[in-house]
C-alpha positions, 0 to 999 in steps of 0.5 A: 500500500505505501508502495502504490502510495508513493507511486501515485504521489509521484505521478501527480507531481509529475503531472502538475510540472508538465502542467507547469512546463506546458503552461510556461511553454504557452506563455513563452510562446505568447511573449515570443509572437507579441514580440514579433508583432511589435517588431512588425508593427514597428517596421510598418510604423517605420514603412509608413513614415519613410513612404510618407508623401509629406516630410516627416522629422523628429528633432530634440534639443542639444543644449551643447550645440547651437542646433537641434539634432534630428532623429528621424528624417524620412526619403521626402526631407531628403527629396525637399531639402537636398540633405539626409539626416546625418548632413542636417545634423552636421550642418545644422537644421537653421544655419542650411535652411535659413542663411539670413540671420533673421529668418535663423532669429524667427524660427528660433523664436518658433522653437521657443513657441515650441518647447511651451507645446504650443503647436503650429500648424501649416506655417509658411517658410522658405527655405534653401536647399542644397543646390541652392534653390529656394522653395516655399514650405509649409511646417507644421510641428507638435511637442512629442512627450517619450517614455522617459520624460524626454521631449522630442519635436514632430515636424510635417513639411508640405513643398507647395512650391509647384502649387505656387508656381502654378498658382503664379501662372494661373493668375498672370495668364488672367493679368492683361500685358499691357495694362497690367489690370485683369484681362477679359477672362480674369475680370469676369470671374473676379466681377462674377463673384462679386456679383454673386456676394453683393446679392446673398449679402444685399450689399451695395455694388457699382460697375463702370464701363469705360472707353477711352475716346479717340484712340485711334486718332492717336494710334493714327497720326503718333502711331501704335506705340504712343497708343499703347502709352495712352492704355498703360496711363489709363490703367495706372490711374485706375489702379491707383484711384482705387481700394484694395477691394476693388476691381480693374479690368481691360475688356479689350482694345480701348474698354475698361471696366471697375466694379465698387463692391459695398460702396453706396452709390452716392460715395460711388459717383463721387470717387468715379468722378474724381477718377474721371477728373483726374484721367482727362487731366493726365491726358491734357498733361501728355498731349494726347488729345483723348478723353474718357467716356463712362457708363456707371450703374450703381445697384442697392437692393437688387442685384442682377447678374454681371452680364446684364449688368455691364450690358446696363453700364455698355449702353450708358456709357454709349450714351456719353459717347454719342453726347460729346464724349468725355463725360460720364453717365450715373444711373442707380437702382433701388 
């Protein structure tokens, strides 16, 4: 009996540490594929930064060397800035980036704004590259805090310098060469909206039709050159007497056009005839024995669209042709 006894006493506790061993295998397992995840889920992590179509950096602080020292440094900071990690650290982030002493000044103060965790966001910046192009970027940054307390500086960089090269040209093909005020095209997109917000906001709007008088009797008998000076004086005079707010065009040949946004029309017809005023003198000051005729229509409550409304300014400023020229003709509506 006490043979049996013992046997089974050590057959128990054989089984509990297969029990055991079993169980520290399962655990051991568990450790070893949670291991493997957080390695896999870090190279995705990484995977995701370095494919990033944005720039993506992580910078601290090195207090014994006059700039930060960047951490991570993903393909698009190299593609954008012309420099990998290693060089920027070498270099320096603000000596390569920012040569004017200024601009260095400036965004040293941005890390200042930085180290309080405030984040900025989409700020514009330009930079210099390696070849030493200058391109324009947008920086956002957020205040990153580690595991040991350590804090660390996200940055996202945003290259819009084709954006705003596009941009650039975008906006010059609607500039008129000459005059340098909007062409047809841009002038009617421009006017349009206007149009559109003065209606939604009952705000009161004022459109003038321009021609210069005698054009042709100066391209005739001084030549086209001195015709184009009479066109380039008539569209810095308009620029010049206007708000910001305002809006010059040159509809073609010797027709120009102005939309008065949120100007009451009594304002409107007064600083219209100083206008007026001051082209004739500017003409009479050049020789040129021109003149300005206008049609103005101002609108309050009512706001139709723009083609009705510079079709309204085109009569009215026929009308001053066919009495004398160079004069200008008023019309409100309520």
């Amino acid at each position: 009996m006490k043979k049996n006894s013992e046997s089974t006493s050590c057959k128990s506790e054989l089984q509990a540490a297969r029990r055991r061993i079993q169980t520290l295998e399962k655990q051991l397992a568990e450790q070893e594929k949670n291991i493997q995840v957080l390695s896999e889920d870090r190279s995705f992590r990484e995977g995701v930064i370095e494919r990033a179509a944005e720039g993506v950096c992580v910078c601290h602080d090195v207090p014994t060397r006059p700039f930060v020292e960047f951490t991570v440094w993903n393909q698009r900071m190299i593609e954008i800035t012309g420099y990998t990690m290693e060089e920027i650290n070498d270099l320096g982030w603000y000596q390569t980036m920012y040569p004017d002493l200024k601009v260095q000044e400036r965004a040293r103060e941005r890390m200042e704004r930085m180290r309080t965790g405030e984040d900025l966001r989409f700020e514009r910046w330009e930079i210099t590259c390696r070849n030493g192009e200058k391109r324009m970027v947008a920086i956002s940054t957020s205040v990153l805090l580690a595991s040991d307390n350590s804090v660390h500086v996200l940055g996202l960089m945003h290259d819009f310098t084709e954006e705003k090269r596009f941009q650039l040209e975008a906006e010059l093909a609607r500039i008129d060469d000459l005059t340098l005020v909007k062409n047809r095209r841009g002038f009617k997109e421009n006017a349009e909206l206007l149009f559109k917000l003065a209606a939604r906001q009952i705000q009161p709007i004022t459109l003038v039709y321009l021609d210069v008088d005698d054009l042709k009797t100066v391209n005739d008998s001084l030549g086209h050159p001195e015709g184009d000076r009479v066109l380039r004086a008539v569209g810095n005079a308009l620029l010049g007497s206007v708000r910001a707010v305002d809006l010059v065009g040159r509809l073609g040949g010797d027709e120009f056009a102005l939309v008065l946004p949120r100007m009451k029309a009594s304002d409107a017809k007064a600083a219209i005839e100083r206008l007026h005023q001051r082209i004739v003198k500017m003409m009479r000051d050049n020789g040129w024995v021109t003149g300005a005729s206008m049609g103005i229509i101002s609108f309050s409550d009512s706001i139709p669209d723009l083609e009705d409304a510079l079709s309204c300014a085109d009569t009215l400023m026929y009308e001053a042709k066919k009495t004398g020229k160079n004069k200008l003709i008023f019309k409100e509506f309520a």
